[in-house]
N, C-alpha and C positions, 0 to 999 in steps of 0.2 A: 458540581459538575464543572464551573468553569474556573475552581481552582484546581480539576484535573488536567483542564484544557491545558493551562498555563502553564502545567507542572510539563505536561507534554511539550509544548511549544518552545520551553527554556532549554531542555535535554537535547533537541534537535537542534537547537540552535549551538548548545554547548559543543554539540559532536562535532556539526559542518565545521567551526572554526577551527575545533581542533584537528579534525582532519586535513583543512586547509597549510595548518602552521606547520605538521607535519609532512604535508608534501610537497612545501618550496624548495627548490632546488634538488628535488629526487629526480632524476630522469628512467623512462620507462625498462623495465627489465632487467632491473640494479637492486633490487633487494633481495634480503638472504633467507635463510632457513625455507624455504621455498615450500617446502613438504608440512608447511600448516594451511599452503590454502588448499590443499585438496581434500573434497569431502569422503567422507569413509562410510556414511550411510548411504546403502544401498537405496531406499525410498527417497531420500535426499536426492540422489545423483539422477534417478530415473526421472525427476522432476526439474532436472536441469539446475539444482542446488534454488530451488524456488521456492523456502521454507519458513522464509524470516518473519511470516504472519500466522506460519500455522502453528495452532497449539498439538506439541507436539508429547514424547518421552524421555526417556532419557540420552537417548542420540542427538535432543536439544541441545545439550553440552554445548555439541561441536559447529552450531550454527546461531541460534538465538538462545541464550541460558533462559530468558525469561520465558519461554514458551513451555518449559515441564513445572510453571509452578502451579498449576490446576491434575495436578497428578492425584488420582485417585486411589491408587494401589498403595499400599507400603513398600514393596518394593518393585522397582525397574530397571531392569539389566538389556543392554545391547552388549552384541560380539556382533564384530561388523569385519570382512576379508575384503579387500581389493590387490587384484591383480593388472598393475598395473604397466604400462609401458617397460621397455629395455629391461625385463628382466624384475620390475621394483615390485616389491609388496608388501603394503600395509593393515597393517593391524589396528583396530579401531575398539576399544572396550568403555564402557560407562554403566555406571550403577548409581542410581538414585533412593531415596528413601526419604519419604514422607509421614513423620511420627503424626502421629494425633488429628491422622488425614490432614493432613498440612496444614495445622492449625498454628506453626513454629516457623513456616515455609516448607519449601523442599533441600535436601543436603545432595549434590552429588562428586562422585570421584571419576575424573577418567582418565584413559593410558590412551597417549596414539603413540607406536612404534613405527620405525621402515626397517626395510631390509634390502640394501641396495646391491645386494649379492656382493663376491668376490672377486677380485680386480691383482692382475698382475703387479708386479713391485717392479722396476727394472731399474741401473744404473749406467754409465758408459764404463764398458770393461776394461783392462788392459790395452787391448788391441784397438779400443775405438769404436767395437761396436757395443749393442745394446747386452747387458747382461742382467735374465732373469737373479732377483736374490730372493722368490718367496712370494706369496700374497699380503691382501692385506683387505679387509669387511668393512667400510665405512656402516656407520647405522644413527640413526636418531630418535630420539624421544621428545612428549610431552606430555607430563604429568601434571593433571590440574583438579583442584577443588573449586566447586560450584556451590550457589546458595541464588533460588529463588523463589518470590514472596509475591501473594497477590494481594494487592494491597486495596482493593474493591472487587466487587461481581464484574469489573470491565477491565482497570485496570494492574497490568503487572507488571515488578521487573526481578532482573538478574545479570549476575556477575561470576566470572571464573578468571583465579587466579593461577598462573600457566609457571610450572617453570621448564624451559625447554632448553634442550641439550642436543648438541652434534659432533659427532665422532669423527672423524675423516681418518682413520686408522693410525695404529700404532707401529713405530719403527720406519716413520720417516727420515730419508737421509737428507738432513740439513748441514753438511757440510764435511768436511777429511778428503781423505781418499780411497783408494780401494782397498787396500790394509787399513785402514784404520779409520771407520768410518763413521761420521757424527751422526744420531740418530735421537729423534722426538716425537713425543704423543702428539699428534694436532687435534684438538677439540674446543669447542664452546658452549656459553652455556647463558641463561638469560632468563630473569620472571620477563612473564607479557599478561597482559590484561585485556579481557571481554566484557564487552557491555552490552545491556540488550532492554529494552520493553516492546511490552505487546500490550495492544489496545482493543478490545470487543468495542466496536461503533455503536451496536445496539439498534443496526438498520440489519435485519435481518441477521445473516451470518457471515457479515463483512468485519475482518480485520485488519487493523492495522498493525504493523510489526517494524522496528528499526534495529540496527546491533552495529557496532563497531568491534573490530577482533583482531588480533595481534596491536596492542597498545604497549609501545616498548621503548626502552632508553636506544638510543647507538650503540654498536657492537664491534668493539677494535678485533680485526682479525689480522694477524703479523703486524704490517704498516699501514694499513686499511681499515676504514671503520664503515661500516653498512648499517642499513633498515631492515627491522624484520617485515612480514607484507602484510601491512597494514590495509585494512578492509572496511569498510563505509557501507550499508545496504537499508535501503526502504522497499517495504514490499507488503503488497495489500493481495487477501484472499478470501474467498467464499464461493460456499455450494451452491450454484448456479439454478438447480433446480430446486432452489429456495422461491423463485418466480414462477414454477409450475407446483399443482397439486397433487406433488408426490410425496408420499411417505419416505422418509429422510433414513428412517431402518430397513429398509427396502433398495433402496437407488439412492446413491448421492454421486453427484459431478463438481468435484473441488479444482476451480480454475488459480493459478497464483500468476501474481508478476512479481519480480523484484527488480529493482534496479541499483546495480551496486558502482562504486568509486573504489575502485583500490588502488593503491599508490603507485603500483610498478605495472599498470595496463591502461588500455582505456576504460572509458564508462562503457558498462553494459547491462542488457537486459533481459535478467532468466525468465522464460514464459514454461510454465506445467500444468499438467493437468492427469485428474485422478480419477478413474469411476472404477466404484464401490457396489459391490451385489451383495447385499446380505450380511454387510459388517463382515464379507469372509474375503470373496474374491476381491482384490485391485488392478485393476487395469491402467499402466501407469506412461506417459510421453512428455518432453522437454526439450527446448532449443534453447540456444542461446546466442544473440546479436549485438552488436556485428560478431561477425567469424572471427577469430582474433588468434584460433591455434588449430589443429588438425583437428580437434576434437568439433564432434557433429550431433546427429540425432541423439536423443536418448532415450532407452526405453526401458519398460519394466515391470514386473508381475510382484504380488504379494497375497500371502495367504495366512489366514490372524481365525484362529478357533481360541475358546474361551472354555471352560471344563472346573467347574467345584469352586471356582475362584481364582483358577490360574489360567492367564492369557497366554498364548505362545503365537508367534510368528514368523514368517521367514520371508523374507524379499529378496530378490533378485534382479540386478539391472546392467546393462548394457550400453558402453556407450561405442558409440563409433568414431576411430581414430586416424584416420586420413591412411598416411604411409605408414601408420607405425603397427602394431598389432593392436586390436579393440579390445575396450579393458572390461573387464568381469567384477561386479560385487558384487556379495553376498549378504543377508544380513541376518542375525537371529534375533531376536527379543520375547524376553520372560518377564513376565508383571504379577505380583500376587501380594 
């Protein structure tokens, strides 16, 4: 035990520093590819992304990798929709697999895509005004492999290797003129790195969970070089009515906090909370403090039947978004 402690105590201490060296001289609101810190699960988000202790599936991926290495299923597939602000929307997929009931760990793959819709092209014409030449679809990807291992009854970790990609459309005019006009692909492209453990306390049904995500070189854009948005979170979770004498197949109340550092905002702190009838219905709410963008309450429903060996489920969450329109996700997940 207490060369697990130390094994713990070393890792936290690795992260804070290196989160620290990575954020000297960042100032807020200046990091790029921006569309990795939004979450895509729907039970995530309705929880005000307040996940980083719970053991979770394979939608782990995209929050603490070390949380799906107690996966019981051979396989674990999430498809997760968010409709998001201006028109955006993202696409969220993972699939995990656990051979020999995770006697090897867990392996998993995921896609997070955007879809920033289509945007006018325009130049100064002839005459000096603006002249349409066409559209043009920015879009972006991250394609990542996963592998996490529990490496006691308490503790575990994981890791996901990211390589992500941004499109900002093809048939940009860099330069000529209106006969004869210089024109290029603008895109980038970059591995990024996730880390994560999670710790069962073994005081009841309290965990503990930490993950650092978007771990990444500098990234030259034209004459500029940016941070991808480096992410720092500790967050402790447990069913509440572990202190009353209720049956836990019956009724559960899973409170989380987390509190995260990320490089291009301030500190903040996601509070959710979950109650469960019957392993079927979920009854899902989320804040998160301080306010730091339009986004507000979050709420959310979930519904999880199980049938011969295969689990299916579907979530749904809501968040509320100031002046902008409030976003929708969806989520499905299949385990068998």
């Amino acid at each position: 035990m207490k060369n697990k402690i130390t094994i713990i105590l070393s890792l936290v201490t690795l992260l804070i520093i290196t989160q620290d060296g990575f954020s000297q001289n960042v100032k807020l609101a200046q990091s790029g590819m921006k569309f990795l810190s939004i979450g895509g699960d729907a039970r995530a988000a309705a929880l005000a992304d307040a996940v980083t202790s719970i053991e979770g599936n394979s939608s782990s991926i995209f929050y603490n990798p070390s949380s799906m290495s107690r996966q019981t299923s051979l396989f674990d597939i999430t498809f997760a929709n968010t409709t998001w602000i201006a028109d955006i929307n993202y696409i969220n997929t993972a699939i995990t697999v656990a051979p020999s009931s995770g006697l090897y760990g867990v392996f998993g793959l995921s896609i997070a895509s955007v879809d920033y819709g289509e945007f006018k092209k325009t130049i100064i014409g002839p005459d000096g005004g603006a002249l349409d030449i066409g559209t043009y679809s920015p879009t972006a990807l991250a394609v990542g492999f996963s592998y996490a291992k529990a490496l006691s009854d308490k503790f575990s970790m994981g890791g996901n290797i990211k390589y992500v990609y941004q499109n900002y459309g093809d048939g940009h005019v860099v330069g000529g003129d209106y006969d004869n006009m210089q024109t290029q692909k603008i895109d980038i492209d970059v591995f990024s790195f996730d880390f994560g453990v999670l710790y069962k306390t073994g005081f009841k049904s309290l965990n503990f969970g930490m993950s650092l995500r978007n771990f990444a070189q500098d990234i030259k854009f034209v004459d500029e070089s940016f941070l991808l948005p480096l992410t720092f979170k500790l967050g402790l979770s447990m069913n509440l009515f572990d202190f009353l004498d209720i049956d836990p197949n019956s009724h559960t109340f899973l409170f989380a906090v987390d509190a995260e550092h990320p490089r291009d905002n301030e500190e903040m702190l996601h509070l959710g909370a979950e109650y469960t009838f019957l392993k079927i219905l979920s009854l899902r709410a989320g804040y998160i403090t301080p306010k730091t963008s339009e986004a507000g309450i979050n709420a959310g429903v979930g519904l999880q039947y199980g049938l011969g060996g295969i689990n299916l489920g579907v979530d749904y969450s809501y968040t509320e978004f100031g002046i902008f329109q409030d976003v929708h996700r969806i989520s499905v997940k299949l385990s068998l």
